[in-house]
N, C-alpha and C positions, 0 to 999 in steps of 0.2 A: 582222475586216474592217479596212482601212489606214483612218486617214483622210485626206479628200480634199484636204485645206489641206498637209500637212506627211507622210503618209504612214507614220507610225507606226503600232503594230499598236493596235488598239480590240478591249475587249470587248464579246459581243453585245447588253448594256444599256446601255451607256455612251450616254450623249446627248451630253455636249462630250469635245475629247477635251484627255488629262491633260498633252501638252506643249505643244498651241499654242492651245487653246482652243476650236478651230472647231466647228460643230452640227453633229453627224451623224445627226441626225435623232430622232424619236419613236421609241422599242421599238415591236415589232411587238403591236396588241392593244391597245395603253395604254387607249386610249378604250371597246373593250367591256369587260374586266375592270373598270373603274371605275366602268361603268354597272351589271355585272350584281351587283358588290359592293354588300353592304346597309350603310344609309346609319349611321353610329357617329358619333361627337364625338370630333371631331380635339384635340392639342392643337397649340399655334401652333410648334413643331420638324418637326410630322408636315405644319401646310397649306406651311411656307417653301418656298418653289421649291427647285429643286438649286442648290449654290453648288458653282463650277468656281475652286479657288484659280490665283492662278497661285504659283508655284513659288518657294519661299524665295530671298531676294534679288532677286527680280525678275523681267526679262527682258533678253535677250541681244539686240542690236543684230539678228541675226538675224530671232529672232523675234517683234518686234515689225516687221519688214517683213513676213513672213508672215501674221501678225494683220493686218496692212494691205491687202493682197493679198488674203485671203480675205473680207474685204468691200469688194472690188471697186475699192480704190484704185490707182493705180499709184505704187511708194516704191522706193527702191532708198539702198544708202550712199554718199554720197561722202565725198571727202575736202578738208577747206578748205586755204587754203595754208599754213597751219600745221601741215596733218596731220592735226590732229582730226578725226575721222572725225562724223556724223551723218546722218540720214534727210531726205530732199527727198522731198516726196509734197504731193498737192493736193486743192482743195476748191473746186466754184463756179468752176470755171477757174481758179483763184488759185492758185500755187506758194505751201506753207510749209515749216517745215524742222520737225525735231523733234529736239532736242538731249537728251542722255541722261546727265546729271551724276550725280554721287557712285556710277559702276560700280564693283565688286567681282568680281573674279576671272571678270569679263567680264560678269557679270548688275547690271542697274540696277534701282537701287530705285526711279525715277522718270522722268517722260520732263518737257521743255519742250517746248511747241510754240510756235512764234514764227512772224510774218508782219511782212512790213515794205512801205510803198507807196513807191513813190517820186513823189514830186510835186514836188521840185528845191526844195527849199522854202516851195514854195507851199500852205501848209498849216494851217488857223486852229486853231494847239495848245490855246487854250483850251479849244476844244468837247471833248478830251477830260477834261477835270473833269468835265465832264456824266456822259460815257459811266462814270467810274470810279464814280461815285454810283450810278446805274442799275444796273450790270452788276459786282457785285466779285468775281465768281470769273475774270472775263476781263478784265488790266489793259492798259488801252490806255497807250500813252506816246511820245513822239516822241524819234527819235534826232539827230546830231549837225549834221542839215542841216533840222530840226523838219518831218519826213518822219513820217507814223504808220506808228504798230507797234501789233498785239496780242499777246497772251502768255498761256497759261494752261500752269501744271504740274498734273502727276498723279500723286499717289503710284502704286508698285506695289506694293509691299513696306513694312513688315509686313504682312500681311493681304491683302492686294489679290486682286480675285478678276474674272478675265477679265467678268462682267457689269457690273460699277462700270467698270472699263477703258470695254465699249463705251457706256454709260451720256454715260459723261463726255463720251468722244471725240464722240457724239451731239450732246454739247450744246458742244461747238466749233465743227462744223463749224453748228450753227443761229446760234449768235452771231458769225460769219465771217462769215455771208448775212447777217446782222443789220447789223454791221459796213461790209460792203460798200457796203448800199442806202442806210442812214442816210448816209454823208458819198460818197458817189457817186465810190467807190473803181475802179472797171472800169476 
């Protein structure tokens, strides 16, 4: 069967699929087989969930829009005036961007995601010392007109495996709301 995010072909057990991630749902039965199955002692390889890696060196500006897309964001590439190419996608009504440094042969081992407010300088930079104490996987910082910014990266690669991916991104977009409400960012 295709899947429904990226359309590649899936086989009939497959739960995520192997190039963009997306759930394709429970196998058919899971739940009676498993009940009518007599109850044995697991070891802890046999209880770990399914791990869905994502794909040596990363992902591909692509499809990490896809991955965006299939849980219900809208993200698309642009291009800055430099050319650099990057993902504009939102959260909470808020536009951020997601930047994708040290790619290889088109696949990124990491993404940034960045937000920036503007408040024309009107903005008490100190409160972010606060925030960086509180919160250190999400670093808050002010740029050149002491406007706030927040910023978290995320490995993809080595290792990286599409549930860590939405894990993280999880917990951006709640530290963004966090973010937001705390310095009455709207």
């Amino acid at each position: 069967m295709p899947c429904p995010r990226c359309s590649a072909e899936t086989l009939p057990n497959q739960e995520f699929c192997t190039k963009c991630g997306a759930a394709l749902g429970a196998p058919e039965n899971n739940q009676n087989v498993a009940a009518a199955a007599p109850a044995t002692v697991q070891t802890v390889a046999e209880r770990a969930p399914s791990i869905h890696p994502i794909p040596d060196g990363g992902l591909t500006m692509d499809e990490i829009v896809s991955w965006l897309q299939s849980g219900g964001y809208t993200a698309k590439v642009v291009a800055a005036e430099n050319g650099k190419r990057h993902i504009v996608t939102n959260a909470h009504g808020t536009p951020f961007d997601i930047f994708t440094p040290g790619c290889e042969s088109g696949r990124c081992a990491s993404i940034e995601i960045v937000v920036s407010f503007s408040r024309k300088g009107k903005f008490n930079v100190s409160l972010l010392n606060e925030w960086n104490s509180d919160v250190p996987w999400c670093k808050a910082y002010y740029d050149t007109v002491n406007d706030p910014c927040l910023d978290m990266d995320i490995a993809l690669s080595p290792g990286g495996t599409y549930e860590s991916l939405n894990d993280q991104f999880a917990t951006w977009t709640s530290v963004l709301g966090r973010f937001i409400t705390k310095y009455d960012l709207r």
